[in-house]
VODOMAR-250861 format. One line per 3 residues: their letters; for each residue x, y, z of C-alpha. Coordinates in steps of 0.001 Angstrom, whole numbers, plus 500000, padded with zeros to 6 digits. Example, Ala and Ser with C-alpha at 12.3 -4.5 7.8 and 13.67 -1.06 7.14 Angstrom:
2
AS = 512300,495500,507800 | 513670,498940,507140
This chain:
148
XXX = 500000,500000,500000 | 502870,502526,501109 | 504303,501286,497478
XXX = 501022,502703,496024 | 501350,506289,497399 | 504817,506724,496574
XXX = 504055,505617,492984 | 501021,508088,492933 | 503533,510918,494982
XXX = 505818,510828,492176 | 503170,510984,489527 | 501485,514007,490814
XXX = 505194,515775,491197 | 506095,514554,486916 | 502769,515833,485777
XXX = 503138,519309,487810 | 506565,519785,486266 | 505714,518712,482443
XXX = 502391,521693,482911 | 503990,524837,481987 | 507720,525075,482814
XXX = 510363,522254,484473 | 513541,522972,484845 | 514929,526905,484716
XXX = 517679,527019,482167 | 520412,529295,483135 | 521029,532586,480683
XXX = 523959,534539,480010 | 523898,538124,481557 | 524912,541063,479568
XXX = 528201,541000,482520 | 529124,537014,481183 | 527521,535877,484575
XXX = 525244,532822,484308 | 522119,533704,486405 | 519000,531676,486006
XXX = 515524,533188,483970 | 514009,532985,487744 | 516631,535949,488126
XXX = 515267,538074,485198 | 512976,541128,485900 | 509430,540354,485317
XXX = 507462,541444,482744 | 504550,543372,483330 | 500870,540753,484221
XXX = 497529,542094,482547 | 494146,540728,482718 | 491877,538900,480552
XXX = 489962,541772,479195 | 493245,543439,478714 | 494809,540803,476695
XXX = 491811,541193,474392 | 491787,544037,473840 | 495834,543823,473010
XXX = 495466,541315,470778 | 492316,542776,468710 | 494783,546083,468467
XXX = 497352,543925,467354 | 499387,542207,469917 | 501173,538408,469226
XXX = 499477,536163,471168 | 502099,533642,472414 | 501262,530158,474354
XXX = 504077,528593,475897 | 502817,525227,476868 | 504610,522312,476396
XXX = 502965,519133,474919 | 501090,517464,475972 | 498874,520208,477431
XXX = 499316,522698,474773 | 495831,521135,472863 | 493983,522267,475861
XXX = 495753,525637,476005 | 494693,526588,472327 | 493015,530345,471928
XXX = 492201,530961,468536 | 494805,532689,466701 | 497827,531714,469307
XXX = 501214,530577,468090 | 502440,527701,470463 | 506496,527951,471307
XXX = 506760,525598,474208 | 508880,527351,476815 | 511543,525144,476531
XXX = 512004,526187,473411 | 511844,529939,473435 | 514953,530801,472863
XXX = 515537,528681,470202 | 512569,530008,468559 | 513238,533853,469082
XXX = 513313,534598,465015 | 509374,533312,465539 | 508406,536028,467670
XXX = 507911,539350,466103 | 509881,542096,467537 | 507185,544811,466351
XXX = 504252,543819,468397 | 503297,543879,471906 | 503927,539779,472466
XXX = 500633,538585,474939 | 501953,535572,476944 | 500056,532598,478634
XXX = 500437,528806,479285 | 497671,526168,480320 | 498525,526855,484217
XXX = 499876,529509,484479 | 503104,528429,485394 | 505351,529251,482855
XXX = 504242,532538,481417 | 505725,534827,483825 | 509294,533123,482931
XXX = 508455,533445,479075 | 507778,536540,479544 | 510248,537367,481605
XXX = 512413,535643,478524 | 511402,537905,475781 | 511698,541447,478118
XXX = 515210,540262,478845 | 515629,539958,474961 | 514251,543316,474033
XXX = 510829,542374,473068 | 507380,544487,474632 | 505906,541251,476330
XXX = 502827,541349,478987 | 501984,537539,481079 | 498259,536749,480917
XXX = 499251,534194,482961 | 496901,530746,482880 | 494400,529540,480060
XXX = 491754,530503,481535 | 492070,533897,482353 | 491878,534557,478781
XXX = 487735,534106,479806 | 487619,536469,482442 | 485212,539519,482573
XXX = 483841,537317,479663 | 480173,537392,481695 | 480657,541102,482355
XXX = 480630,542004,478179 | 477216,541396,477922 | 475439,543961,475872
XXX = 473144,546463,477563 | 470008,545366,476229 | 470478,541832,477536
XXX = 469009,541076,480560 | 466851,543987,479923 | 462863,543623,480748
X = 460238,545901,479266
């Protein structure tokens, strides 16, 4: 039985680490110091109405959840760059636009972001999936809900 929980233990603790980030590379610093992207300045968090309204104007909407997860993470008209990737995939990332950037939990955005501030870019963290949703009830138009 005490087999059974430490098999389950270690499950839960893989499947928290594969959601949005794992490991925390380390980066070069402008000095030649390594420092890890835990150490980089964060980039600035916005809210779900905000991101909207960012990425109707214009802004790159960036998700940087790893597979599996990323099918659940998908908001129409993302580009997926797992995080583990990111700096691989810089050229991917448009330097010209406000860069929106979320992950399924939530985890990992604030390091992407993070990422691309460090690297010049204008990036804001949503943060999880599913604030991309929130205020959603508050948009309704005036006249619904409206009795005569």
């Amino acid at each position: 039985m005490r087999a059974i929980w430490i098999s389950t233990g270690l499950a839960v603790v893989m499947v928290v680490l594969a959601g949005c980030g794992g490991a925390q590379p380390e980066t070069e610093t402008a000095g030649g110091a390594a420092t890890s992207d835990a150490d980089l300045p964060p980039a600035p968090t916005i809210s779900g109405p905000e991101a909207r309204q960012l990425v109707a104007e214009g802004a790159f909407l960036l998700d940087v959840t790893p597979p599996p997860r990323n099918a659940e993470s998908e908001i129409e008209g993302r580009t997926n760059i797992p995080l583990p990737e990111l700096r691989d995939r810089l050229a991917e990332v448009p330097r010209d636009r406000i860069i929106v950037v979320y992950c399924y939990g939530g985890r990992g955005s604030p390091r992407g972001g993070a990422i691309l501030q460090a690297e010049g870019y204008d990036a804001r963290v949503l943060g999880g999936r599913d604030r991309w949703s929130e205020g959603l009830e508050d948009e309704e138009s005036p006249d619904e809900g409206a009795t005569e």
